[in-house]
N, CA, C and O atoms as a MOPAC input file, in Angstrom:
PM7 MOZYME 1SCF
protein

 N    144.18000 1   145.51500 1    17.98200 1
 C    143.03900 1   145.82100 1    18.82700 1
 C    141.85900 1   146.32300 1    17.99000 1
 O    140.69900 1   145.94600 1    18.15600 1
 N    142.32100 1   147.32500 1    16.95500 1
 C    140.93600 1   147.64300 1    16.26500 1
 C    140.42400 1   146.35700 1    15.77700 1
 O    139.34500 1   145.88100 1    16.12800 1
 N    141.32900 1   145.75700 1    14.86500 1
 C    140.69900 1   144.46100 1    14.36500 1
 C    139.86300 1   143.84800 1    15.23300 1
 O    138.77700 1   143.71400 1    14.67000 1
 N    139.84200 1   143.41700 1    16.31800 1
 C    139.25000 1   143.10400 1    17.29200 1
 C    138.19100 1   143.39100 1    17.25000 1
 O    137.33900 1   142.55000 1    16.96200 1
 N    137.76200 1   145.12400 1    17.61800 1
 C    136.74800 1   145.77000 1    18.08200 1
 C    135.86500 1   145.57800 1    16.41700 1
 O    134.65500 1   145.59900 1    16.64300 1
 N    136.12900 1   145.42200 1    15.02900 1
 C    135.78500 1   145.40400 1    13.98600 1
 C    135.25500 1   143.28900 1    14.35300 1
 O    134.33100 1   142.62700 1    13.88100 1
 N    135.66800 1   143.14600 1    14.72500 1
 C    135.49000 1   141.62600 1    14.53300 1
 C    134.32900 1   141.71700 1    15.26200 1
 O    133.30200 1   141.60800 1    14.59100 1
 N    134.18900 1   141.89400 1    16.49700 1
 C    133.02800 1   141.70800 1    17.19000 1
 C    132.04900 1   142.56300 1    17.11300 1
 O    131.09700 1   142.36500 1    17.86800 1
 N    132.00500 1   143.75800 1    16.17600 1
 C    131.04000 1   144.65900 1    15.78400 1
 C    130.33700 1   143.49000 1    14.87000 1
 O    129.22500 1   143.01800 1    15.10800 1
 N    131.26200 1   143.07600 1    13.68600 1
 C    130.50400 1   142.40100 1    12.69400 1
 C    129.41600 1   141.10800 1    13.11300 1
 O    128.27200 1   140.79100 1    12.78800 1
 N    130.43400 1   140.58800 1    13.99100 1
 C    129.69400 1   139.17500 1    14.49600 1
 C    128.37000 1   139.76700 1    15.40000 1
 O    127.41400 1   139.05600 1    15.71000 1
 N    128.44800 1   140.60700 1    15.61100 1
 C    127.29500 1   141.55500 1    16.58800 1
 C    125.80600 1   141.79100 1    15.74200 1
 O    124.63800 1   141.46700 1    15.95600 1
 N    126.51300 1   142.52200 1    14.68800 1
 C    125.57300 1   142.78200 1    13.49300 1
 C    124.95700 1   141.34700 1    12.52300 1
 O    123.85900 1   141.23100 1    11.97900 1
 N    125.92400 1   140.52900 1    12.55700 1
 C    125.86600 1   139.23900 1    11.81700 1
 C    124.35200 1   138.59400 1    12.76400 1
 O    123.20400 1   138.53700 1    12.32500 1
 N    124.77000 1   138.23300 1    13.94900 1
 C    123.98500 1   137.98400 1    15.15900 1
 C    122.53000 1   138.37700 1    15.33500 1
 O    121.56200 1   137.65700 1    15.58000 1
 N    122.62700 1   140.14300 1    15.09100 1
 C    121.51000 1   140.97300 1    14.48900 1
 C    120.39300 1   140.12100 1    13.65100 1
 O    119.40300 1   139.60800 1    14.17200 1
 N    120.62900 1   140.07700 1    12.65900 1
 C    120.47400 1   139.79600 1    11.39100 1
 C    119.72100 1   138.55700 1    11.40000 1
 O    118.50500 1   138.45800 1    11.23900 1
 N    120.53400 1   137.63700 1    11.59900 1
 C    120.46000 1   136.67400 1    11.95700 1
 C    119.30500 1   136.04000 1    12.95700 1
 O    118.50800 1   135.24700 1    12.45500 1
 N    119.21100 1   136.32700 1    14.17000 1
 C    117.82600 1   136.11300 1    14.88500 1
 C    116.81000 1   137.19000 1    14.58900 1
 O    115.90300 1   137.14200 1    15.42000 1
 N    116.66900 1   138.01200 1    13.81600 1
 C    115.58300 1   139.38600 1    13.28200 1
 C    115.41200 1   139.25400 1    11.90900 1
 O    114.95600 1   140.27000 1    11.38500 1
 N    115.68600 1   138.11000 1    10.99200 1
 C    115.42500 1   137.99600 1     9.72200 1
 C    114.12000 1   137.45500 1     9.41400 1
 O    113.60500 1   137.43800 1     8.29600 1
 N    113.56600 1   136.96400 1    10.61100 1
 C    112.21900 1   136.29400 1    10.50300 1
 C    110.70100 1   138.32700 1     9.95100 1
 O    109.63300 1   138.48400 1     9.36000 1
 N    112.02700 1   139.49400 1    10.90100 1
 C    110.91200 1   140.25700 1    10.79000 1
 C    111.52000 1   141.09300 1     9.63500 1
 O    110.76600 1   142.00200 1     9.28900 1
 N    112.86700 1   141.01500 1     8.84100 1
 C    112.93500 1   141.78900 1     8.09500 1
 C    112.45700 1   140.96500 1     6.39400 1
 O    112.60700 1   141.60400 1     5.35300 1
 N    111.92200 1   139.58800 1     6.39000 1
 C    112.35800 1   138.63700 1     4.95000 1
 C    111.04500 1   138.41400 1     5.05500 1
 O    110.71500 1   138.07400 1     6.19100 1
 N    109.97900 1   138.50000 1     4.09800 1
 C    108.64000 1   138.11800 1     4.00100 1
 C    108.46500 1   136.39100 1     4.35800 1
 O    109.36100 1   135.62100 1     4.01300 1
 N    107.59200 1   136.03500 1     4.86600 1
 C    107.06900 1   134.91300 1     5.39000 1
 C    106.93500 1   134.20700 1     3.84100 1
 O    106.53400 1   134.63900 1     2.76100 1
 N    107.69700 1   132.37000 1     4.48100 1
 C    107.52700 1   131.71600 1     3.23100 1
 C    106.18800 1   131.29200 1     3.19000 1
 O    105.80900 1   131.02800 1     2.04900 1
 N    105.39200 1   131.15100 1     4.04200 1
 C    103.57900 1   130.49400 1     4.35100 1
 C    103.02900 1   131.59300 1     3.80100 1
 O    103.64900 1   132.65700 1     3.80300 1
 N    102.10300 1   131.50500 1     3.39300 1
 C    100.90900 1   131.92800 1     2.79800 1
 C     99.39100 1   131.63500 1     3.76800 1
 O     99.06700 1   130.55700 1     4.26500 1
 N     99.01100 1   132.28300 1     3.80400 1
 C     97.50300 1   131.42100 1     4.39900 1
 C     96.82800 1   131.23600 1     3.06900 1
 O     96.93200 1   132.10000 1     2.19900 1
 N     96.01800 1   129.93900 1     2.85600 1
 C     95.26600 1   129.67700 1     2.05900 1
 C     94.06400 1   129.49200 1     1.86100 1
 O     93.54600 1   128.43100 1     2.21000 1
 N     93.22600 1   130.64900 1     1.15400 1
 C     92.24000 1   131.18600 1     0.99400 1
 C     90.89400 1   129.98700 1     0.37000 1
 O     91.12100 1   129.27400 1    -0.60700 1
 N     89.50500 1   129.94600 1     1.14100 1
 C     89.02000 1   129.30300 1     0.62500 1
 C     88.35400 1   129.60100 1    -0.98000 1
 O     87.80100 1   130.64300 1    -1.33000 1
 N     88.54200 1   128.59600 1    -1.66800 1
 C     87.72900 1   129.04700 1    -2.97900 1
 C     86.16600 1   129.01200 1    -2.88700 1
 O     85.25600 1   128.50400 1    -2.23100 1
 N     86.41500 1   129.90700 1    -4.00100 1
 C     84.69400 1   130.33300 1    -4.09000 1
 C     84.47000 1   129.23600 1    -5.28700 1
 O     85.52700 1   128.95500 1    -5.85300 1
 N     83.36700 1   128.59000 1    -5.76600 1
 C     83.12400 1   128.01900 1    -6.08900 1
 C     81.92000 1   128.69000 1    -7.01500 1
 O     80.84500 1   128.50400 1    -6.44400 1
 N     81.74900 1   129.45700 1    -8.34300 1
 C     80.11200 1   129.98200 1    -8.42500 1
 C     79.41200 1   129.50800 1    -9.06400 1
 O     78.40400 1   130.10800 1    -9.43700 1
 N     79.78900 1   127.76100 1    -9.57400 1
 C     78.87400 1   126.92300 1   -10.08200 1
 C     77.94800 1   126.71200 1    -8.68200 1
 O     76.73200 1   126.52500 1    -8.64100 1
 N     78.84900 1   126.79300 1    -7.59900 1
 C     77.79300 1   125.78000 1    -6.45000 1
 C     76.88200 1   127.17900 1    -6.33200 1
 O     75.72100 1   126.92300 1    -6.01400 1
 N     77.14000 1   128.51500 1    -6.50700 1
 C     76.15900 1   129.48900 1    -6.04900 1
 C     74.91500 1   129.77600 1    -6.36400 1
 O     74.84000 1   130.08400 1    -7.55300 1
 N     73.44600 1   129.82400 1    -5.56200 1
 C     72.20400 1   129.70200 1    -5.98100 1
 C     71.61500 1   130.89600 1    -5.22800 1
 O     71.77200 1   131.23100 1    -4.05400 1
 N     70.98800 1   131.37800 1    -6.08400 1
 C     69.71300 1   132.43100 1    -5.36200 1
 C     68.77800 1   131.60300 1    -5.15000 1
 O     68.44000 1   130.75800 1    -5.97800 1
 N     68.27600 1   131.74200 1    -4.06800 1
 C     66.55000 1   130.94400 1    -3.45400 1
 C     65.61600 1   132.17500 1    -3.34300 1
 O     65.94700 1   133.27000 1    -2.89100 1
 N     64.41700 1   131.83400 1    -3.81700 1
 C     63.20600 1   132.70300 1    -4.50200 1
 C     62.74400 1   132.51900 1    -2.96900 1
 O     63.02900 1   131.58800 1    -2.21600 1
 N     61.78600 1   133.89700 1    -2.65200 1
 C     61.33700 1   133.87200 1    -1.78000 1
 C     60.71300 1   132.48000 1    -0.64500 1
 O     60.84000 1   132.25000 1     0.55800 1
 N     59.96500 1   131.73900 1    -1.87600 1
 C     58.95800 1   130.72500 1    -1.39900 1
 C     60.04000 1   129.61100 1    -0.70800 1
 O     59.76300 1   128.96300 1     0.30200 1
 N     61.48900 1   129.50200 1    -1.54000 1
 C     62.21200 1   128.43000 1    -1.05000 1
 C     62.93300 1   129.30700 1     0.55600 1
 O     62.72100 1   128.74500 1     1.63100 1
 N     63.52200 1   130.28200 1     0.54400 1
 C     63.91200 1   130.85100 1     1.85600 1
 C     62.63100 1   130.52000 1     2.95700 1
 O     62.97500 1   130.23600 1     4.10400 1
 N     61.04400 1   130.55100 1     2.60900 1
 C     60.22700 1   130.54000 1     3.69200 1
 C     60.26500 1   128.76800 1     4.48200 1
 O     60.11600 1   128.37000 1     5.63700 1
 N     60.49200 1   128.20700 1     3.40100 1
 C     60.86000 1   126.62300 1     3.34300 1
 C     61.84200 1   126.10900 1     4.75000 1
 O     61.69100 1   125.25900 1     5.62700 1
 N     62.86100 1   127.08800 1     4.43300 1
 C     63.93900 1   126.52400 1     5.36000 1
 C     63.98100 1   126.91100 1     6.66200 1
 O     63.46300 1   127.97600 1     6.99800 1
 N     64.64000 1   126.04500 1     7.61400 1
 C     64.46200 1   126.22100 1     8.84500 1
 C     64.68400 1   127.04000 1     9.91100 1
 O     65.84500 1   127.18600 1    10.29600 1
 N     63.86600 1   127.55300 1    10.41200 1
 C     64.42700 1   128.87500 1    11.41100 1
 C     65.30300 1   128.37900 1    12.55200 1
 O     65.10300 1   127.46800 1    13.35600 1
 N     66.13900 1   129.06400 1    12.43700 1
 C     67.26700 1   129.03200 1    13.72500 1
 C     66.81400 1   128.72400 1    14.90500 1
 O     67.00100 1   127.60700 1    15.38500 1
 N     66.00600 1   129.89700 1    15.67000 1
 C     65.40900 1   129.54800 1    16.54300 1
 C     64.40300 1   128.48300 1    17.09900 1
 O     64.06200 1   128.14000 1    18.23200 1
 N     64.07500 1   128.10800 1    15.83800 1
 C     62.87400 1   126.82500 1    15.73300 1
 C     63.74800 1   125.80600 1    15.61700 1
 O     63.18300 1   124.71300 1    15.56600 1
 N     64.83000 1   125.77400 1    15.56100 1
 C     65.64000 1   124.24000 1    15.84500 1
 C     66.40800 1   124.23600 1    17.29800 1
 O     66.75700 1   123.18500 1    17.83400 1
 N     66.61500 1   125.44000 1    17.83000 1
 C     67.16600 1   125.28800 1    18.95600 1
 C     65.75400 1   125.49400 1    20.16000 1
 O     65.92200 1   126.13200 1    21.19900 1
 N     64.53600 1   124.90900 1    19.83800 1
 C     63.66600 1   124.77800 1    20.75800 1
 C     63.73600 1   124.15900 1    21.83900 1
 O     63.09500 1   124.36100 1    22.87000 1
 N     64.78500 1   123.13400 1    21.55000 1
 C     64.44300 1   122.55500 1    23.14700 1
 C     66.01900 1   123.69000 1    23.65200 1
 O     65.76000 1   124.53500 1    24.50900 1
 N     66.99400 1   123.66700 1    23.30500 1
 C     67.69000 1   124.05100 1    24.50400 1
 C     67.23700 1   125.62400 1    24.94500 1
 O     66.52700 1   126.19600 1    24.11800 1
 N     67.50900 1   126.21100 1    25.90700 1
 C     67.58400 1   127.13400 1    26.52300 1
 C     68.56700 1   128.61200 1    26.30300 1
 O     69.62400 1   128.48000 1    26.92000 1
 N     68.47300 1   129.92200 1    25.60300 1
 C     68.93600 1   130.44600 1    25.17500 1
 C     70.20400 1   130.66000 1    26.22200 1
 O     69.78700 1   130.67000 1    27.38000 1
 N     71.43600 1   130.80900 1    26.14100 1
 C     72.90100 1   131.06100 1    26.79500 1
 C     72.13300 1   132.50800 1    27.66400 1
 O     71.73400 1   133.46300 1    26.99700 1
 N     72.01100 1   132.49000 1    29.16700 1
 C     72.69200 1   133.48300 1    30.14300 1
 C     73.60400 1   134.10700 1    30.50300 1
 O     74.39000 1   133.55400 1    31.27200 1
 N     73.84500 1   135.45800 1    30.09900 1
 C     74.92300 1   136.38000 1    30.37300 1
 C     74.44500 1   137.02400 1    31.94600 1
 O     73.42500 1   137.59000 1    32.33900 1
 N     75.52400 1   136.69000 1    32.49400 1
 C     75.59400 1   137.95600 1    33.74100 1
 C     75.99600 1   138.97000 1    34.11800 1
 O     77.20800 1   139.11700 1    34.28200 1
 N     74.87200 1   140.24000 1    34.43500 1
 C     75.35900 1   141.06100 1    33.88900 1
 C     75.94900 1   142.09900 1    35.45500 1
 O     75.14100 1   142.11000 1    36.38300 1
 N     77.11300 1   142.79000 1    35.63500 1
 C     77.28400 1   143.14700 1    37.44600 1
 C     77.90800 1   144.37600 1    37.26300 1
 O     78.44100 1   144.93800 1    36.30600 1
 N     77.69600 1   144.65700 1    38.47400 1
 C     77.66600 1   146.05200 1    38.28200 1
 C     78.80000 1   146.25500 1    39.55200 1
 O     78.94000 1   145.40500 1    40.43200 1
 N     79.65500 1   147.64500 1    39.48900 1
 C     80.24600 1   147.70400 1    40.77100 1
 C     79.60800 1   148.92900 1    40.99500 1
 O     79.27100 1   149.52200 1    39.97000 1
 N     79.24600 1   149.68500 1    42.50800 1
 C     78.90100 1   150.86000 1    42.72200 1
 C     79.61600 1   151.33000 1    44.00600 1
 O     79.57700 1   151.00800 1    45.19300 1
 N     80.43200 1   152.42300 1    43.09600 1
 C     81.67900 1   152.47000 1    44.43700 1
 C     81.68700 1   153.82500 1    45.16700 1
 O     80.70400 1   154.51900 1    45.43100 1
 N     83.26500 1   154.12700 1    45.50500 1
 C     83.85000 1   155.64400 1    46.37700 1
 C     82.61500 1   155.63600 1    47.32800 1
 O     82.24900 1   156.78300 1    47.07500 1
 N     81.97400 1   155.32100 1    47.96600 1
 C     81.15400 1   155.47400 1    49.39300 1
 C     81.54300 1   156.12800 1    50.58900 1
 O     82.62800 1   155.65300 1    50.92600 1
 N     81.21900 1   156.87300 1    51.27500 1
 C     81.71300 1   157.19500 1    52.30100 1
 C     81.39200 1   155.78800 1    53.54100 1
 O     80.87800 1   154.68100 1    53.38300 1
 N     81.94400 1   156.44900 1    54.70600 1
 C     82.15100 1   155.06300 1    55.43700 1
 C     80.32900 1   155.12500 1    55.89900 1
 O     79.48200 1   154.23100 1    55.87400 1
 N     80.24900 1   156.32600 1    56.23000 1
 C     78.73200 1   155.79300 1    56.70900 1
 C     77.66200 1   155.88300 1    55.44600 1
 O     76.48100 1   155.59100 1    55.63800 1
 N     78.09300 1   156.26300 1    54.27100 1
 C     76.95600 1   156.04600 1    53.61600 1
 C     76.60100 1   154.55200 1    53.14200 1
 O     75.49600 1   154.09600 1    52.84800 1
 N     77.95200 1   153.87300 1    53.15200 1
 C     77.56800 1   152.49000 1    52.24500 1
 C     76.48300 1   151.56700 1    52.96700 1
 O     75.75100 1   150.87500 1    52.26000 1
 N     76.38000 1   151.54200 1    54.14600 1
 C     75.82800 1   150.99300 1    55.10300 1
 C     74.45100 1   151.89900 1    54.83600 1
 O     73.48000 1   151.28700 1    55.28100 1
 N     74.28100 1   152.48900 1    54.56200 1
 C     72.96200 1   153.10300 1    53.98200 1
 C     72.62800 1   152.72000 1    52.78100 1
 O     71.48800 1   152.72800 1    52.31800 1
 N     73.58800 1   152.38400 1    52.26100 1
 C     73.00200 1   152.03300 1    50.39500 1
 C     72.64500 1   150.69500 1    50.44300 1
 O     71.62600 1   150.36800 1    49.83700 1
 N     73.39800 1   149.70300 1    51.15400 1
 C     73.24700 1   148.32400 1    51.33400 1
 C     72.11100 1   148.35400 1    52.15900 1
 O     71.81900 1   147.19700 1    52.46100 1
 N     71.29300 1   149.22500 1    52.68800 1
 C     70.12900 1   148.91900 1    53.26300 1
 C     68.92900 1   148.81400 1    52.05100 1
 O     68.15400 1   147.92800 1    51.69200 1
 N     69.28300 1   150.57900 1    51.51200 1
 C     68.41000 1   150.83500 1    50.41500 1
 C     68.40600 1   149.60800 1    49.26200 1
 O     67.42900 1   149.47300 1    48.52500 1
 N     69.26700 1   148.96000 1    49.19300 1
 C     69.26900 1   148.03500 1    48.06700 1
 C     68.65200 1   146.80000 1    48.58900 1
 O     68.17200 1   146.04600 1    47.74200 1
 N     68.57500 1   146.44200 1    49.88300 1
 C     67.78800 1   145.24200 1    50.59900 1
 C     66.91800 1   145.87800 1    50.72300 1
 O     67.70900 1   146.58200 1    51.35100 1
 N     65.63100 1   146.61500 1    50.78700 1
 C     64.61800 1   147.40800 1    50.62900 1
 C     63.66500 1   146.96100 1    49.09500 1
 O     62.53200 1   146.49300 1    48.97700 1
 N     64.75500 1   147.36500 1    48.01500 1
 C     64.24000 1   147.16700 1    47.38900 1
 C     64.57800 1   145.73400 1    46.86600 1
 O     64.43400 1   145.54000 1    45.65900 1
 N     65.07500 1   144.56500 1    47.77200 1
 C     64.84100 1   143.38100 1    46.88300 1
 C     66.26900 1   143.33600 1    45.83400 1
 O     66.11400 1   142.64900 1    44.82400 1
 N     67.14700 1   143.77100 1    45.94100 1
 C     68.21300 1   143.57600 1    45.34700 1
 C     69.74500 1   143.26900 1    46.07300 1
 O     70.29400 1   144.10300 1    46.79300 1
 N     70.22600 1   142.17200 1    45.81400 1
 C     71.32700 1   141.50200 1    46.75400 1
 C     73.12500 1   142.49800 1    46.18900 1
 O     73.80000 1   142.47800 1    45.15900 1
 N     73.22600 1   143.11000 1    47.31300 1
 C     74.24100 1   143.53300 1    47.39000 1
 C     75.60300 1   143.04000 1    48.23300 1
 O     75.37500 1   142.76600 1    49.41200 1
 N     76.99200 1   142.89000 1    47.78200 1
 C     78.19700 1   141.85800 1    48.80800 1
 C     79.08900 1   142.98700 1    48.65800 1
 O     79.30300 1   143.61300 1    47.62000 1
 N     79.59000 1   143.18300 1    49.80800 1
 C     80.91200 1   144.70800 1    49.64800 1
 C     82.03500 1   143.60100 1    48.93500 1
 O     82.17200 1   142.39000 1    49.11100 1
 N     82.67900 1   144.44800 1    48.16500 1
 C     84.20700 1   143.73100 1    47.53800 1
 C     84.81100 1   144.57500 1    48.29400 1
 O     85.01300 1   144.02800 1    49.37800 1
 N     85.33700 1   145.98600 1    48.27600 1
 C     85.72800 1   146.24400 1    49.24700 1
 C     85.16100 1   147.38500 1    50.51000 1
 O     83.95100 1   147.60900 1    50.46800 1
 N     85.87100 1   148.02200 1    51.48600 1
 C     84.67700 1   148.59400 1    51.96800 1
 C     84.45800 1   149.95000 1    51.84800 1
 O     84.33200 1   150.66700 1    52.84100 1
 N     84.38200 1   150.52200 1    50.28700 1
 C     83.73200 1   151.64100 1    50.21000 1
 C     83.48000 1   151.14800 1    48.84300 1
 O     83.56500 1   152.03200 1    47.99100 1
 N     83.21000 1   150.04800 1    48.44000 1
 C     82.53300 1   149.19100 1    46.93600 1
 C     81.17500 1   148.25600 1    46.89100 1
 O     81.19700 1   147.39400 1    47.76900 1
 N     80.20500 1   148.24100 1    46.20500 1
 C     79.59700 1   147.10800 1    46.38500 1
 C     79.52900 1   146.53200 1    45.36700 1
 O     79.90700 1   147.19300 1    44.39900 1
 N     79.05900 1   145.14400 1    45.08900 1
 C     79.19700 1   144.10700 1    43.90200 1
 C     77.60300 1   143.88000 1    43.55500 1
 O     76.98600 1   143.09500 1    44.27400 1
 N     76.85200 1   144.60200 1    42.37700 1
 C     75.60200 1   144.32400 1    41.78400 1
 C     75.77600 1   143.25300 1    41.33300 1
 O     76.86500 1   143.02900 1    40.80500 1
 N     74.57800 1   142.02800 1    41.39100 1
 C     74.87000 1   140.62000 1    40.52400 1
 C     73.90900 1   140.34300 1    39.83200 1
 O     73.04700 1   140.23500 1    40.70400 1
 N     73.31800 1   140.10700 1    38.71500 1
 C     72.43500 1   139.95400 1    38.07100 1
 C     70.95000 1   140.59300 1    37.62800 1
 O     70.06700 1   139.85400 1    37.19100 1
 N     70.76200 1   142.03000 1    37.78100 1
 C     69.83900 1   143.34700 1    37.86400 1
 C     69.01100 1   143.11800 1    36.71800 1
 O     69.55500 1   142.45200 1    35.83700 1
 N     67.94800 1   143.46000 1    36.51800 1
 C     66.97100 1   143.59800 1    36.05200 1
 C     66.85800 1   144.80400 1    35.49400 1
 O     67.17500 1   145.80500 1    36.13700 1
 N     66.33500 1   144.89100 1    34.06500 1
 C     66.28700 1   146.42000 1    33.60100 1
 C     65.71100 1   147.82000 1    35.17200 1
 O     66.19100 1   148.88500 1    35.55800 1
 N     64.45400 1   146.94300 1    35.61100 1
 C     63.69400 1   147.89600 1    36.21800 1
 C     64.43500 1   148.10200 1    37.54700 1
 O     64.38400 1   149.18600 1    38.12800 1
 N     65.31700 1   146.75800 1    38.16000 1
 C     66.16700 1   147.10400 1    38.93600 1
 C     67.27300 1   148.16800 1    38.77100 1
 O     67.61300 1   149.06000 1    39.54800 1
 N     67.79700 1   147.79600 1    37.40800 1
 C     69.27400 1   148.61500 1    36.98300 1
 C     68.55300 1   150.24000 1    37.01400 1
 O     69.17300 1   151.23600 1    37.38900 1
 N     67.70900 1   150.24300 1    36.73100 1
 C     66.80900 1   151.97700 1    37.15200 1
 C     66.42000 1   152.15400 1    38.64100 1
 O     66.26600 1   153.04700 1    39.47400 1
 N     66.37100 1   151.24800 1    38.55700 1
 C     65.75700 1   151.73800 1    40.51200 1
 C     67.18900 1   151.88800 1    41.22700 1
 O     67.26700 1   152.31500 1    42.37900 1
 N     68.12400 1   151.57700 1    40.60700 1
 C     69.57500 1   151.74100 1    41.17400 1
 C     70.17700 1   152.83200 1    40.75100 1
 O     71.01900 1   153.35600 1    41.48100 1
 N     69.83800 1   153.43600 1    39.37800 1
 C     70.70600 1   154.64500 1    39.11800 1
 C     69.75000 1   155.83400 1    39.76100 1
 O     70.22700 1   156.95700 1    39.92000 1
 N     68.56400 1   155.58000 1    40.07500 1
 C     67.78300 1   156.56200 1    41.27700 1
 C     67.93100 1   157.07100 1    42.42800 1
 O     67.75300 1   158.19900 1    42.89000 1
 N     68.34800 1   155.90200 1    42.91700 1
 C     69.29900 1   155.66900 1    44.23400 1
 C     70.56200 1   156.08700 1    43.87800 1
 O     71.10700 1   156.37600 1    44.94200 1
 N     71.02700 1   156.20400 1    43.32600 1
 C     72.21300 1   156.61300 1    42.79200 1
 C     72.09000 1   158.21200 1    43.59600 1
 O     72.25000 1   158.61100 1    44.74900 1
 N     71.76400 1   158.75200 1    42.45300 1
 C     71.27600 1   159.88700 1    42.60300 1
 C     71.31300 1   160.80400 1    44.48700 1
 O     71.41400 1   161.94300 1    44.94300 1
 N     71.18500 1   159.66000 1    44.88800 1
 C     70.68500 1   160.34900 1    46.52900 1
 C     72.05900 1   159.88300 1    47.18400 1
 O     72.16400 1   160.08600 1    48.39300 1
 N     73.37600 1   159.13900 1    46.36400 1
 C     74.74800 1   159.26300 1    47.23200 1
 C     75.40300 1   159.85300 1    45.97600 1
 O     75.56600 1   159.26500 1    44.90700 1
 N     75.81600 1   161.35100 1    46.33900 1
 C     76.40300 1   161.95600 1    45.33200 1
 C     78.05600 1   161.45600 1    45.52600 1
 O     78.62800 1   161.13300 1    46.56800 1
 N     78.63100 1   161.52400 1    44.01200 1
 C     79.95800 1   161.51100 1    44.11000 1
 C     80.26000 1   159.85300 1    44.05600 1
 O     81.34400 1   159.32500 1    44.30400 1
 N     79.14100 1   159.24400 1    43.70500 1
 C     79.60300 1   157.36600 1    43.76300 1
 C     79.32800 1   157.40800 1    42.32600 1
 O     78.49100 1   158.09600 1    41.74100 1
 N     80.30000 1   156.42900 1    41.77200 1
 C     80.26300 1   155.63100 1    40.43900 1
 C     79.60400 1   154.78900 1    40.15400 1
 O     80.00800 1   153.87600 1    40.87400 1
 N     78.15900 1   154.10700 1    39.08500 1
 C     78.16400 1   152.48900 1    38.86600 1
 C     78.66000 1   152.50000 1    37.27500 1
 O     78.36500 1   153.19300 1    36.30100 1
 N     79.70700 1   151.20400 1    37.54200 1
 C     80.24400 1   150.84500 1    36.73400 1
 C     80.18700 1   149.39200 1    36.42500 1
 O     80.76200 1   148.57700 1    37.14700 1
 N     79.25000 1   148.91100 1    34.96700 1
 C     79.49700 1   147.63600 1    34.57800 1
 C     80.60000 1   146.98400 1    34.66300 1
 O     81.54700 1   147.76100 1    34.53700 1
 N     81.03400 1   145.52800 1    34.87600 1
 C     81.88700 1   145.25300 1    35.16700 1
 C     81.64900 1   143.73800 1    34.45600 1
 O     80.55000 1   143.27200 1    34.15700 1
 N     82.75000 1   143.19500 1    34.29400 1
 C     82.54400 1   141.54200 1    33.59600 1
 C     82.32700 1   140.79800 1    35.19700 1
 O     82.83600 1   141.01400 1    36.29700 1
 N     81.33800 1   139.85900 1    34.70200 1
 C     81.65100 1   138.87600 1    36.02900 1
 C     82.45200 1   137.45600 1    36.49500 1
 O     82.62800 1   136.34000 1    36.00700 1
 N     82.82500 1   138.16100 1    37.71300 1
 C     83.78700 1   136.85100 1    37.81500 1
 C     83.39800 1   135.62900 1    37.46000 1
 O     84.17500 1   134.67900 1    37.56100 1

């Protein structure tokens, strides 16, 4: 019987070993590093850097990438939110409840994103919190 219990310890440990050797035995891959090359390396004198083409001056025709930026502004009481969603149609800014003591800011404007933490101000105890948009 001990033999036994010795047999299947080992094969246990063997087993071990065996599927976990990938994290105990250094990796045979290498990643391979690009070479530097410092024949190809050149300093460009001022006059040649003014030469070359500006980034922005080649991407003239397309249109710079739009980020959207949203805001959540939450914990509301039941009758205040219905007050804030007024104040925010007042001033021209589209507010959608996510849930109903949350609202969902969508795309704000610096002078908006201030005219909102103002308003802020007048429902104490609510959060705005940037948020990624869906």
């Amino acid at each position: 019987m001990k033999i036994l219990i010795w047999l299947l310890v080992l094969i246990n440990l063997s087993l071990l070993v065996f599927f976990n050797s990938d994290l105990v035995l250094p990796s045979t891959t290498t990643i391979s590093r690009r070479e530097i090359y410092p024949e190809k390396i050149r300093l460009l004198s001022s006059e040649q850097i003014a030469v070359l083409p500006k980034r922005m001056e080649s991407l003239a025709g397309s249109s710079p990438p739009t980020t959207m930026v949203c805001f959540v502004w939450g914990n509301f009481s039941a009758n205040n939110i219905s007050a804030a969603q007024s104040a925010l149609t007042k001033l021209g800014i589209e507010a959608s409840r996510i849930t109903p003591v949350k609202l969902s800011l969508r795309n704000l404007s610096e002078q908006q994103l201030s005219a909102v933490k103002q308003l802020k101000s007048k429902f104490l105890q609510t959060d705005l919190n940037q948020v990624t948009c869906p």
